[in-house]
Backbone of each chain as nested JSON, in Angstrom:
{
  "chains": [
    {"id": "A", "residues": [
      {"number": 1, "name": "UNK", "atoms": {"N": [0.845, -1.205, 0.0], "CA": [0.0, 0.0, 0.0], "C": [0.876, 1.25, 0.0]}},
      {"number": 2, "name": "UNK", "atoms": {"N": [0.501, 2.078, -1.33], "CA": [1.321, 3.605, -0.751], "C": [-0.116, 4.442, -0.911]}},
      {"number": 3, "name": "UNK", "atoms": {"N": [0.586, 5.656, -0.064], "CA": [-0.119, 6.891, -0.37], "C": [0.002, 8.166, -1.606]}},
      {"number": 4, "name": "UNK", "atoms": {"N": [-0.544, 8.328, -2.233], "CA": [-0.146, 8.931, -3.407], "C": [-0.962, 10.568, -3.476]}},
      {"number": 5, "name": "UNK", "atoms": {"N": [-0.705, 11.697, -3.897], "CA": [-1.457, 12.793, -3.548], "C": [-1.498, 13.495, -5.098]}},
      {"number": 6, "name": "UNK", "atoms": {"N": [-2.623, 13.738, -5.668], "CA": [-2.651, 14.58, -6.764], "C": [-3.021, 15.635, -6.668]}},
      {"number": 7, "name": "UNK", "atoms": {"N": [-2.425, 16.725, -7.063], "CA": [-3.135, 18.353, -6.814], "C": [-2.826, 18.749, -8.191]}},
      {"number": 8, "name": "UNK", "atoms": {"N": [-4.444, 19.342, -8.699], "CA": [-5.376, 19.785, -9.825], "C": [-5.366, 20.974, -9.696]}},
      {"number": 9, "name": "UNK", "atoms": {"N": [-4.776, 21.64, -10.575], "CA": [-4.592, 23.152, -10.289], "C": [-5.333, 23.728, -11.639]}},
      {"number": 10, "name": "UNK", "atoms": {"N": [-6.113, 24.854, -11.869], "CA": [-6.034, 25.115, -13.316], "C": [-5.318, 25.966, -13.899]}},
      {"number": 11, "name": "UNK", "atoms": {"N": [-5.367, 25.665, -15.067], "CA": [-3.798, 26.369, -15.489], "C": [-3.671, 28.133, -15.796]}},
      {"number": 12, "name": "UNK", "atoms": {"N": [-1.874, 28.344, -16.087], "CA": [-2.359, 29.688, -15.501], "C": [-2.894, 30.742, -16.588]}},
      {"number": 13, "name": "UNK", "atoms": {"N": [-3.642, 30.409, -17.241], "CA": [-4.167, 31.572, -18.155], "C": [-5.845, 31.039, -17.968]}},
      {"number": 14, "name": "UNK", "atoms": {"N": [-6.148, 30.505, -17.45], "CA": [-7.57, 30.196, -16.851], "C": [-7.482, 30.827, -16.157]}},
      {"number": 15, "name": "UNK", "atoms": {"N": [-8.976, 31.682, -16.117], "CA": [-9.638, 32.189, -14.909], "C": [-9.836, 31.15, -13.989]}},
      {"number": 16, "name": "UNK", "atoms": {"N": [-9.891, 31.709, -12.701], "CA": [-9.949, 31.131, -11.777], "C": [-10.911, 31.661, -10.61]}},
      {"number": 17, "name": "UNK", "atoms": {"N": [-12.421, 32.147, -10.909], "CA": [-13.171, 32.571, -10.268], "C": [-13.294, 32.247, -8.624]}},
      {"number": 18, "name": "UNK", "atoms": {"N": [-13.446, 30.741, -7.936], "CA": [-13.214, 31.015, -7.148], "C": [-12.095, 31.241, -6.141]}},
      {"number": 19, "name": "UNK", "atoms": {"N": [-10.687, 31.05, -6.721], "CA": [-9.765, 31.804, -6.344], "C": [-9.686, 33.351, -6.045]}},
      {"number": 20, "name": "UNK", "atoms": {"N": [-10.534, 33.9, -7.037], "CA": [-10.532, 35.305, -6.786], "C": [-11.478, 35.667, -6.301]}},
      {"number": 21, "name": "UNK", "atoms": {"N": [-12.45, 34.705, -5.696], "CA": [-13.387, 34.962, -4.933], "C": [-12.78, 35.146, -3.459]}},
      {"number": 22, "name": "UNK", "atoms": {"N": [-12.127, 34.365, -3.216], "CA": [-11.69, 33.958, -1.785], "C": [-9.976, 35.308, -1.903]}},
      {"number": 23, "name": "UNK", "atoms": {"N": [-9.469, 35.555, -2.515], "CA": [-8.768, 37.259, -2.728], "C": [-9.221, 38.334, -2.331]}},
      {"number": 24, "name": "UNK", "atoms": {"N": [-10.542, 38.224, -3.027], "CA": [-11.404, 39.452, -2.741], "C": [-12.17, 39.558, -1.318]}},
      {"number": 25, "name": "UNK", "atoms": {"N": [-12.912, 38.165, -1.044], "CA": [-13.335, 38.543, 0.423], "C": [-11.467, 38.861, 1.206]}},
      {"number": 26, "name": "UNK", "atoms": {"N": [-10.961, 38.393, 1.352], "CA": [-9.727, 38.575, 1.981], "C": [-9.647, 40.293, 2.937]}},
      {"number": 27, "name": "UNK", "atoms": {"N": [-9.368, 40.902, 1.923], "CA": [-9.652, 42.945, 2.628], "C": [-10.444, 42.949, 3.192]}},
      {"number": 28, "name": "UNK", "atoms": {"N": [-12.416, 42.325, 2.921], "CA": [-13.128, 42.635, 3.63], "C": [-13.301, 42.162, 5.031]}},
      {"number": 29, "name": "UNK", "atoms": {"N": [-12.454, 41.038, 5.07], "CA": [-12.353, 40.136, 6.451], "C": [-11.71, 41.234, 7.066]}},
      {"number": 30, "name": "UNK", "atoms": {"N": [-10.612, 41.84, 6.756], "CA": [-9.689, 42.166, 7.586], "C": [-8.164, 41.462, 7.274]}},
      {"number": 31, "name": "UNK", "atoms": {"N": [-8.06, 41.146, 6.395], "CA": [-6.809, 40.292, 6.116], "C": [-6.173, 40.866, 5.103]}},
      {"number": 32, "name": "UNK", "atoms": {"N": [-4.758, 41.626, 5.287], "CA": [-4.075, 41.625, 4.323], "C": [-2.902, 40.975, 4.057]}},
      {"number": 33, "name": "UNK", "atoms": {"N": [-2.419, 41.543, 2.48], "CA": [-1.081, 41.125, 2.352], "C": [-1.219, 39.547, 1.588]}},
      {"number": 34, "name": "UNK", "atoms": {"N": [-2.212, 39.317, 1.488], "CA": [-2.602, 38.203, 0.11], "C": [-2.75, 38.955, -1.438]}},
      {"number": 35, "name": "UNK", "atoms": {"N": [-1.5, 38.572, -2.115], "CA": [-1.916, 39.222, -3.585], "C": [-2.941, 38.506, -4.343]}},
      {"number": 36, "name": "UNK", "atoms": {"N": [-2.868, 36.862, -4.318], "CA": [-3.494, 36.002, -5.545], "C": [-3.546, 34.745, -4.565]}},
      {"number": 37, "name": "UNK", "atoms": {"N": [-4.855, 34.41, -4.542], "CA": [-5.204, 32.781, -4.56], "C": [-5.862, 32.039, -5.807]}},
      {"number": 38, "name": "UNK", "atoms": {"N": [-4.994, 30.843, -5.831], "CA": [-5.634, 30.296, -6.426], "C": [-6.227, 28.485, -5.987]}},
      {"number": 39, "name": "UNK", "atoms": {"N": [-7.445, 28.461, -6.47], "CA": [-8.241, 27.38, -6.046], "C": [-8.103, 26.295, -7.044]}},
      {"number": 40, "name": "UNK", "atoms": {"N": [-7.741, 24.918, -6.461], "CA": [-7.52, 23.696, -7.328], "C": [-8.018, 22.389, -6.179]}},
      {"number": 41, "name": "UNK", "atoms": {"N": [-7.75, 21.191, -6.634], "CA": [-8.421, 19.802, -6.509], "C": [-7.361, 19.269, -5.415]}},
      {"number": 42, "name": "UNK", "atoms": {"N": [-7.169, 18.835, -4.813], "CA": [-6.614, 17.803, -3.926], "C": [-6.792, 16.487, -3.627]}},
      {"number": 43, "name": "UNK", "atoms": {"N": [-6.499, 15.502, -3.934], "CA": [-6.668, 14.216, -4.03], "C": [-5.425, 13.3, -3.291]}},
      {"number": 44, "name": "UNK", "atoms": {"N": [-6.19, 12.452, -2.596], "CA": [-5.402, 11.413, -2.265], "C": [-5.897, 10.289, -2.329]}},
      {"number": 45, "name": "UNK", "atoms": {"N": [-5.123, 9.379, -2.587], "CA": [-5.145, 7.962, -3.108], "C": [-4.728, 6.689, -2.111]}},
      {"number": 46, "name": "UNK", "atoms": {"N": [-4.96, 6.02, -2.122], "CA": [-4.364, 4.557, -1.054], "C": [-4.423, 3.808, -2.466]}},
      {"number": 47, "name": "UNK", "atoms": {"N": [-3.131, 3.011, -2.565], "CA": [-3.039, 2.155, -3.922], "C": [-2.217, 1.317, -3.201]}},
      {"number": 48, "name": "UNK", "atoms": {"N": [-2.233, 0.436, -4.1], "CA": [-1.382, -1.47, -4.247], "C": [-0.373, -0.472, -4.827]}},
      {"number": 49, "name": "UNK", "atoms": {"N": [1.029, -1.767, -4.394], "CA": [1.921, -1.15, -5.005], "C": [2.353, -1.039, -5.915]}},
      {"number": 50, "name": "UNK", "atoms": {"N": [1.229, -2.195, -6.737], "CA": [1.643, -2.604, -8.299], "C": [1.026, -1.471, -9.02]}},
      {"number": 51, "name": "UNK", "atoms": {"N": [0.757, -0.209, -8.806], "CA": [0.026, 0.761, -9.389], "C": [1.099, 1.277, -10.273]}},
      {"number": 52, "name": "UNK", "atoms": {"N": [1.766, 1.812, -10.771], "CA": [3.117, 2.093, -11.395], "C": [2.775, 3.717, -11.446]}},
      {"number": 53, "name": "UNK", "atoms": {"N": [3.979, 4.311, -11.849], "CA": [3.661, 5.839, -12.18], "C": [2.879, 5.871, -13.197]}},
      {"number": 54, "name": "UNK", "atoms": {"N": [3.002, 5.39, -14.438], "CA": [2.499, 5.782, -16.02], "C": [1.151, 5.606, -15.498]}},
      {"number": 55, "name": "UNK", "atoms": {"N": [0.64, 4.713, -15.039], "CA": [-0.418, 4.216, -14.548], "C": [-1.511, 5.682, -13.569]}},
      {"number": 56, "name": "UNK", "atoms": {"N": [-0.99, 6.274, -12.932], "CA": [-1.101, 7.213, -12.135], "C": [-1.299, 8.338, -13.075]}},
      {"number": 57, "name": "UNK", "atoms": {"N": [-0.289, 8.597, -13.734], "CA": [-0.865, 9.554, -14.773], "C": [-1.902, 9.562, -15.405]}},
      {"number": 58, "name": "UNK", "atoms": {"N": [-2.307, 8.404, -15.709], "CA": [-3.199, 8.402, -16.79], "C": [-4.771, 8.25, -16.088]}},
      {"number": 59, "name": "UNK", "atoms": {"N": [-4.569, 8.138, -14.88], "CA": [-5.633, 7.957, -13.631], "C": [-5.593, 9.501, -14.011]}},
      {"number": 60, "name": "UNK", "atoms": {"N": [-4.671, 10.702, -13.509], "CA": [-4.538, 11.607, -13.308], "C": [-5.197, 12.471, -14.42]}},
      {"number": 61, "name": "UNK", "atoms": {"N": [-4.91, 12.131, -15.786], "CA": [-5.202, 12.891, -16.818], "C": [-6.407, 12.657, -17.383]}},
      {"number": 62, "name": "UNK", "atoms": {"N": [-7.207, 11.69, -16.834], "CA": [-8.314, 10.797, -17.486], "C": [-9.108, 11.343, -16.471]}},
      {"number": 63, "name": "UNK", "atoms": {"N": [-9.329, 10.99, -15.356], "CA": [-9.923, 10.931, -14.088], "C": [-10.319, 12.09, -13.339]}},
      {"number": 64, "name": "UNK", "atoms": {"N": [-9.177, 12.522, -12.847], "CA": [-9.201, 13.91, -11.615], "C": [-8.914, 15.308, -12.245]}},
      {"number": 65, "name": "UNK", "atoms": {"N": [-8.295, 15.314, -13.263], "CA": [-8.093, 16.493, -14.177], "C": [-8.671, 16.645, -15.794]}},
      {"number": 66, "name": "UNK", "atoms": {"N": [-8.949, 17.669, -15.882], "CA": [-9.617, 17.981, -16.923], "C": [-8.245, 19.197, -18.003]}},
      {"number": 67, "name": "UNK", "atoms": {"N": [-7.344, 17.949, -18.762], "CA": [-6.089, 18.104, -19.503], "C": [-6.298, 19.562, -19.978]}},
      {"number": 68, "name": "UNK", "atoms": {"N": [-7.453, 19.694, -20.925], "CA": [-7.778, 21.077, -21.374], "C": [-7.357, 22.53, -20.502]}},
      {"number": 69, "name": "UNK", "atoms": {"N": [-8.073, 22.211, -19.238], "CA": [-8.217, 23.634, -18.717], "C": [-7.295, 23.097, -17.28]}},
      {"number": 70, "name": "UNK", "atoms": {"N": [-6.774, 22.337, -17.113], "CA": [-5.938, 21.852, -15.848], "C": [-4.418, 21.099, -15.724]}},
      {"number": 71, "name": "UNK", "atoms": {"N": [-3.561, 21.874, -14.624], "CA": [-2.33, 20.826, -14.966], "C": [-2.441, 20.322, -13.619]}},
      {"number": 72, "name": "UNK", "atoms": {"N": [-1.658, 19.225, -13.46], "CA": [-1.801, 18.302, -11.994], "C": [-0.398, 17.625, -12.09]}},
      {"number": 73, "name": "UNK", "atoms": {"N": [-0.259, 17.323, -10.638], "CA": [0.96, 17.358, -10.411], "C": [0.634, 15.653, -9.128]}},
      {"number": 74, "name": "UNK", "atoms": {"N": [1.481, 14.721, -9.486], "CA": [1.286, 13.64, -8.47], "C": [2.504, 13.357, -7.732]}},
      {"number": 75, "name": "UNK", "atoms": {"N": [2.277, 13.106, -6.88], "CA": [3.512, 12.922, -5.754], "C": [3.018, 11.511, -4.704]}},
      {"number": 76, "name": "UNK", "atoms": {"N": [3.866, 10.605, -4.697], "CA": [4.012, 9.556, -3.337], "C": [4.27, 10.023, -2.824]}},
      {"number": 77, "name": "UNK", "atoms": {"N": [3.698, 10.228, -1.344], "CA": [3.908, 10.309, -0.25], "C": [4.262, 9.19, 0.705]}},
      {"number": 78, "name": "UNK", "atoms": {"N": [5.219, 8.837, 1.636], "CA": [5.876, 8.181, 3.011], "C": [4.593, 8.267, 3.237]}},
      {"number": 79, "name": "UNK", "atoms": {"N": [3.832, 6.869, 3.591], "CA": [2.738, 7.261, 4.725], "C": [2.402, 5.478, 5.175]}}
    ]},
    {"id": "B", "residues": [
      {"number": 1, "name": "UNK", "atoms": {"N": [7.01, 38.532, -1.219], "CA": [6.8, 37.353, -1.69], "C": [6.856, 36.227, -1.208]}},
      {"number": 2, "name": "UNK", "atoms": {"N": [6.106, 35.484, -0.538], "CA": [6.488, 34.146, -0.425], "C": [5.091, 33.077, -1.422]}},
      {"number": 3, "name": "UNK", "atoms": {"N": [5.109, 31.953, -1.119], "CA": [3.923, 30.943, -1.666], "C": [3.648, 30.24, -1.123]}},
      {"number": 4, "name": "UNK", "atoms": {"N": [2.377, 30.098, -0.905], "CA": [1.628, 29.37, 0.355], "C": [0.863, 28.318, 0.018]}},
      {"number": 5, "name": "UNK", "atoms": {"N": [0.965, 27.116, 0.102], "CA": [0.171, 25.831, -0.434], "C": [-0.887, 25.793, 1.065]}},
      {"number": 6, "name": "UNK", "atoms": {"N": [-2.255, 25.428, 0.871], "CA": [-3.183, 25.143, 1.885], "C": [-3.847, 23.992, 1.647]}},
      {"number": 7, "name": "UNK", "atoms": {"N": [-3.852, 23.102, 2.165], "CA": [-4.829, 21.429, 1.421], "C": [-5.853, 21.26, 2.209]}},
      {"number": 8, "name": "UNK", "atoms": {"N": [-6.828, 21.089, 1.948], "CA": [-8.389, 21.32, 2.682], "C": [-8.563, 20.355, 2.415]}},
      {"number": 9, "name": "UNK", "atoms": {"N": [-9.182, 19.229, 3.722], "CA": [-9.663, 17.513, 3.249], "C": [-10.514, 17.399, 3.953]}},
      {"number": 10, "name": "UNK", "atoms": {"N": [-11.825, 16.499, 3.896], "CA": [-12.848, 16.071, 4.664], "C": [-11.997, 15.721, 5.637]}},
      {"number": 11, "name": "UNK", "atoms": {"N": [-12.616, 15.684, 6.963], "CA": [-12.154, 14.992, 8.062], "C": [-12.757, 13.821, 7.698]}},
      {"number": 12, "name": "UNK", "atoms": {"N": [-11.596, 12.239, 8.483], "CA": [-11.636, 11.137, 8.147], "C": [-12.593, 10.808, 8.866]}},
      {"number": 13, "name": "UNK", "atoms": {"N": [-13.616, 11.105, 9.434], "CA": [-15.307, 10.935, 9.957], "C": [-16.214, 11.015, 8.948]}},
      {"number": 14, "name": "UNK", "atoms": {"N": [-15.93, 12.445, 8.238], "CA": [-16.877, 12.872, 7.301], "C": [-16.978, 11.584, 5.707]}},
      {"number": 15, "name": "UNK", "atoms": {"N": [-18.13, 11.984, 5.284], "CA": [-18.227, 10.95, 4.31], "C": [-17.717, 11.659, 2.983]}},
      {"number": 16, "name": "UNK", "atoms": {"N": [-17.436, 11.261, 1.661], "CA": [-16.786, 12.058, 0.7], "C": [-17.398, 11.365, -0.702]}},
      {"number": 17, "name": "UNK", "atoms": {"N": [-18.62, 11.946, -0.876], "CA": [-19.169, 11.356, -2.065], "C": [-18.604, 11.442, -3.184]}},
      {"number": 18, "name": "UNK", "atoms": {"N": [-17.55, 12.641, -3.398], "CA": [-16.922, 12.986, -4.535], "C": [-15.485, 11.593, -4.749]}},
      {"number": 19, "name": "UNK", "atoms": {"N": [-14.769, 11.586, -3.562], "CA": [-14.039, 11.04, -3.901], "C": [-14.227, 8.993, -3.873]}},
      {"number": 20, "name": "UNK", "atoms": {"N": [-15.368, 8.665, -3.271], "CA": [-16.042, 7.474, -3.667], "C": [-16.8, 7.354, -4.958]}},
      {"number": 21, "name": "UNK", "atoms": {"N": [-17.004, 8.56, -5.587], "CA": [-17.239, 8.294, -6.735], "C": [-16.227, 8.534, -7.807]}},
      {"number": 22, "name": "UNK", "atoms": {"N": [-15.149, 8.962, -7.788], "CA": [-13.69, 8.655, -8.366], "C": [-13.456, 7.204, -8.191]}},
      {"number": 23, "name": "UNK", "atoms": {"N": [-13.49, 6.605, -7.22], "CA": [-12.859, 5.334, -6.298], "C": [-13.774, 4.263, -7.128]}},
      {"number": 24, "name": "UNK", "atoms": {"N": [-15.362, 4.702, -7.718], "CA": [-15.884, 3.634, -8.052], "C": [-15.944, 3.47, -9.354]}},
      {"number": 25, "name": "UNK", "atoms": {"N": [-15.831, 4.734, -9.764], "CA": [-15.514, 4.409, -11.876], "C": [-14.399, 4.135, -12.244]}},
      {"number": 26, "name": "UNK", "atoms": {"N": [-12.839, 4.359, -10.882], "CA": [-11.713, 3.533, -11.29], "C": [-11.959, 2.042, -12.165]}},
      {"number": 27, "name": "UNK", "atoms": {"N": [-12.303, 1.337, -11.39], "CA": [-12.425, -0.089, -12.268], "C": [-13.566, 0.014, -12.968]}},
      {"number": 28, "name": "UNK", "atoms": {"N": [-14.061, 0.677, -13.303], "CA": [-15.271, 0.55, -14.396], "C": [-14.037, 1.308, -15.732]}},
      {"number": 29, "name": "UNK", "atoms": {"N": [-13.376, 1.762, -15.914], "CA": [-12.398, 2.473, -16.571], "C": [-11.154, 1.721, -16.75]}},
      {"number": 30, "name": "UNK", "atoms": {"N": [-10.902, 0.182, -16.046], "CA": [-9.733, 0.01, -16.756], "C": [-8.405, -0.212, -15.464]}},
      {"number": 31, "name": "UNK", "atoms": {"N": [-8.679, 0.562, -14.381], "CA": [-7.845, 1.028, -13.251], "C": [-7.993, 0.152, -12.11]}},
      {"number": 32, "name": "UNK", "atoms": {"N": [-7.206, -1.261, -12.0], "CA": [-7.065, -1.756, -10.922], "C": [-6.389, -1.114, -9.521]}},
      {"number": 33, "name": "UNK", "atoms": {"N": [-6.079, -1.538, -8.307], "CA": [-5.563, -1.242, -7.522], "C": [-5.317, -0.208, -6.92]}},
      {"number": 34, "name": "UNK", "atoms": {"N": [-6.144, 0.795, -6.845], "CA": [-6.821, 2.059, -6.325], "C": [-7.949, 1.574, -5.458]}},
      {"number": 35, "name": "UNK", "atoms": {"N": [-6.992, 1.792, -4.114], "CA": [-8.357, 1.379, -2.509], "C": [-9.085, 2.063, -2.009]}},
      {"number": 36, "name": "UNK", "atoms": {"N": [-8.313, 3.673, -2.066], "CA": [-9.424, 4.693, -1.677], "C": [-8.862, 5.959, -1.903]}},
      {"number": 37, "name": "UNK", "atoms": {"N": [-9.798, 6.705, -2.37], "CA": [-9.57, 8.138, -2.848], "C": [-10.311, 8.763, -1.843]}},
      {"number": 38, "name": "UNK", "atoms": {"N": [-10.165, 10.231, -1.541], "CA": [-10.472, 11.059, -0.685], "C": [-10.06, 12.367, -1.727]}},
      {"number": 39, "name": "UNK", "atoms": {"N": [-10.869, 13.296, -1.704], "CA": [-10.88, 14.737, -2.225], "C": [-10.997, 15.945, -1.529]}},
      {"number": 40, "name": "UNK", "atoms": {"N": [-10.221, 17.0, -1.75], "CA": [-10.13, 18.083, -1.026], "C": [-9.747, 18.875, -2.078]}},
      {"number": 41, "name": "UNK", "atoms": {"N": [-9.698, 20.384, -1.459], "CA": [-9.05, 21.589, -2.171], "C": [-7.51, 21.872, -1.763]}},
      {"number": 42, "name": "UNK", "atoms": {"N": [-7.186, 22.544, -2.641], "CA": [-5.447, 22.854, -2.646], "C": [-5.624, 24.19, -3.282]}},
      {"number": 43, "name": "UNK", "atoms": {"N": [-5.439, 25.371, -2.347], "CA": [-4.618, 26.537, -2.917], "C": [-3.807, 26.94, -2.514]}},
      {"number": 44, "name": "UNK", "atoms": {"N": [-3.191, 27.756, -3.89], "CA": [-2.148, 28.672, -3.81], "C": [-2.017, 29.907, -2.912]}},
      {"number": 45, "name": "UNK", "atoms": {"N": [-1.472, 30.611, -2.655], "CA": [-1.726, 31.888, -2.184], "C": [-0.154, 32.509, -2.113]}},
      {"number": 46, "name": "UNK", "atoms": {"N": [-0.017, 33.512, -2.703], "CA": [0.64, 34.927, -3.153], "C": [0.661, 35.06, -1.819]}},
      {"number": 47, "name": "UNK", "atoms": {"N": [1.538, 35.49, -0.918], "CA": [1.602, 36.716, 0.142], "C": [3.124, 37.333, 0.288]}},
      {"number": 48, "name": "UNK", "atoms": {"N": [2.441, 38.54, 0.949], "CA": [3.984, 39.275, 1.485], "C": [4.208, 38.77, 2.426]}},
      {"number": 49, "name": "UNK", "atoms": {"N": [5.535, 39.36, 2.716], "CA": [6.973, 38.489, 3.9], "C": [5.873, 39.344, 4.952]}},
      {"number": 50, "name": "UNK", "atoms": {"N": [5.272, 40.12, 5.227], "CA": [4.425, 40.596, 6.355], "C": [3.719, 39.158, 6.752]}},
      {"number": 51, "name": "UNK", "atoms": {"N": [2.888, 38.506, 5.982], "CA": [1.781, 37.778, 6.798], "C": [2.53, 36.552, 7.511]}},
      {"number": 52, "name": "UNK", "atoms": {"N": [2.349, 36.275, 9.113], "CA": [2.691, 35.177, 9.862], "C": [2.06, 33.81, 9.617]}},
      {"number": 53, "name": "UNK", "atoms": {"N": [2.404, 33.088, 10.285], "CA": [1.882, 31.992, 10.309], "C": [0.666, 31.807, 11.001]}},
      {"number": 54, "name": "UNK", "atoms": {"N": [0.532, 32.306, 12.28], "CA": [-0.791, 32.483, 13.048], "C": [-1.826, 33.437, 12.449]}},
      {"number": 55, "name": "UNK", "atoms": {"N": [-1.492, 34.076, 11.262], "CA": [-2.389, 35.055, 10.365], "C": [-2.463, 33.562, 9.037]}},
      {"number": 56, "name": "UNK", "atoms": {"N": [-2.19, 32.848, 8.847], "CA": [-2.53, 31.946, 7.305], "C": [-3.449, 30.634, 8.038]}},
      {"number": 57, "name": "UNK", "atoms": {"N": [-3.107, 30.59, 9.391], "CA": [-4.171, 29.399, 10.147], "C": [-5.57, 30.092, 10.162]}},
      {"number": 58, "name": "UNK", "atoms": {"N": [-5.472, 31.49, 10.824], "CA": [-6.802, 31.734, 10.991], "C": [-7.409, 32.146, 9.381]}},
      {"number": 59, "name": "UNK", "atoms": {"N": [-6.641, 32.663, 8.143], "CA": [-7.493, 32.669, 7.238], "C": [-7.682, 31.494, 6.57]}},
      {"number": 60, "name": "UNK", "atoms": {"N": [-6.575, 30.269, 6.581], "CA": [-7.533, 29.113, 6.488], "C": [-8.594, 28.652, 6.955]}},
      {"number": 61, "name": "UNK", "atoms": {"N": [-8.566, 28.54, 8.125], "CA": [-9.686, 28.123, 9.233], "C": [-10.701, 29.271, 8.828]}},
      {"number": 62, "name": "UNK", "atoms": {"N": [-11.221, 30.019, 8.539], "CA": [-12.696, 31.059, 8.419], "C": [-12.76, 31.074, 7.188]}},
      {"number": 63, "name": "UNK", "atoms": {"N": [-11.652, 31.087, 5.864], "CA": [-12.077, 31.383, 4.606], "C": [-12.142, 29.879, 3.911]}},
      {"number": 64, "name": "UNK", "atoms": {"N": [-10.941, 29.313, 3.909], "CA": [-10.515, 28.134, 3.236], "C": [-11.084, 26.885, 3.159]}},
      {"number": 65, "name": "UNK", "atoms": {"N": [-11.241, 26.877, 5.076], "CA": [-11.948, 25.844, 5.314], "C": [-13.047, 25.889, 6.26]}},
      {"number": 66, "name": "UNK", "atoms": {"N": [-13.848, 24.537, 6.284], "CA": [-14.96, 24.384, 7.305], "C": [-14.681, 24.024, 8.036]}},
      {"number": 67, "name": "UNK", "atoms": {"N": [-14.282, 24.285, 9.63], "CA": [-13.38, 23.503, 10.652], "C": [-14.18, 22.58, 11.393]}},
      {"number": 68, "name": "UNK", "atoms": {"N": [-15.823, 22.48, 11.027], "CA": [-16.489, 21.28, 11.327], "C": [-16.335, 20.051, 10.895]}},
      {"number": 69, "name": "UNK", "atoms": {"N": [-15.943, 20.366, 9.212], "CA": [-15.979, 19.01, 8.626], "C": [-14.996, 18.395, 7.829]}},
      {"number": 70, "name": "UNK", "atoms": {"N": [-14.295, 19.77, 8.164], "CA": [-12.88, 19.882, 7.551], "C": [-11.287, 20.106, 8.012]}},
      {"number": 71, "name": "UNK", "atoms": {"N": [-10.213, 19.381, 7.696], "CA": [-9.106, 19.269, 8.634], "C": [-8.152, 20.498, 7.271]}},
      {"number": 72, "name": "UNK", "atoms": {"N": [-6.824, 20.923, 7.384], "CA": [-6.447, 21.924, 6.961], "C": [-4.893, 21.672, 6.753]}},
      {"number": 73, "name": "UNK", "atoms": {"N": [-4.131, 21.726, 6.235], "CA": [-2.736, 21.799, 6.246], "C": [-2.153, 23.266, 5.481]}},
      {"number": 74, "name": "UNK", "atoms": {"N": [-1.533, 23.612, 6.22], "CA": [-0.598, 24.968, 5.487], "C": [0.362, 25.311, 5.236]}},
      {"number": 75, "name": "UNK", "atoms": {"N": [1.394, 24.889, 4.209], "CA": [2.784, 25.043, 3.814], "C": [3.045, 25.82, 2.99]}},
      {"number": 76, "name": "UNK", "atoms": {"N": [4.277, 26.332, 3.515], "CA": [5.28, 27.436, 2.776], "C": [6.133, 26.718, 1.846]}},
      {"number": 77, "name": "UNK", "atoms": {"N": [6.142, 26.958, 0.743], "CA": [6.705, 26.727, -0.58], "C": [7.835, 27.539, -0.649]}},
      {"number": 78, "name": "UNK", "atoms": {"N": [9.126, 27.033, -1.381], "CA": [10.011, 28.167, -1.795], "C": [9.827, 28.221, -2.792]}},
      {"number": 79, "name": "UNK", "atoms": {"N": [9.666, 29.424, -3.482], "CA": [9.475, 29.953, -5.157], "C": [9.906, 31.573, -5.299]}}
    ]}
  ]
}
């Protein structure tokens, strides 16, 4: 068993509405000194170990991300 | 400048329809050996060398996340 983590970001010439949603409340809270958030996917996985990387990608690019308007990034994690 | 990664995940109580339904079209798609997926958010965030650390917990915790149903991680990136 590993732990595996994908984070779905969209890419950077996409708008990113609720990123700049959560920017903008920011001043009105009372919070400064945030220039830019941006909002993406977080995923984690529990897999066999026979899962391979290529394998993961294509989970990744098929599955949890949308290739067009998103890049994603996978990482094993020690867990 | 610094860059701030935040990962927002159901707490492992809460139920996660999104990511059981990733978990269940895996093998309808081809994708053995994937045991369990779990989904959350991941943002970015832009800030100046001003904002602390006890200032990025509490705007996680009120903006980012739901601290009922939701657990939080907040890391500093070098970029």
């Amino acid at each position: 068993m590993a732990r595996v983590v994908v984070d779905v970001m969209p890419k950077p010439e996409i708008l990113d509405p609720q990123g700049q949603a959560v920017a903008g409340a920011l001043p009105r809270m009372g919070f400064a000194g945030v220039r830019e958030v941006r909002q993406g996917k977080h995923f984690e996985l529990d897999i066999d170990d026979s899962v391979d990387d290529e394998t993961l990608h294509r989970i990744a690019g098929t599955l949890l991300a949308n290739p067009v308007i998103e890049d994603w990034r996978v990482t094993r994690v020690s867990e």
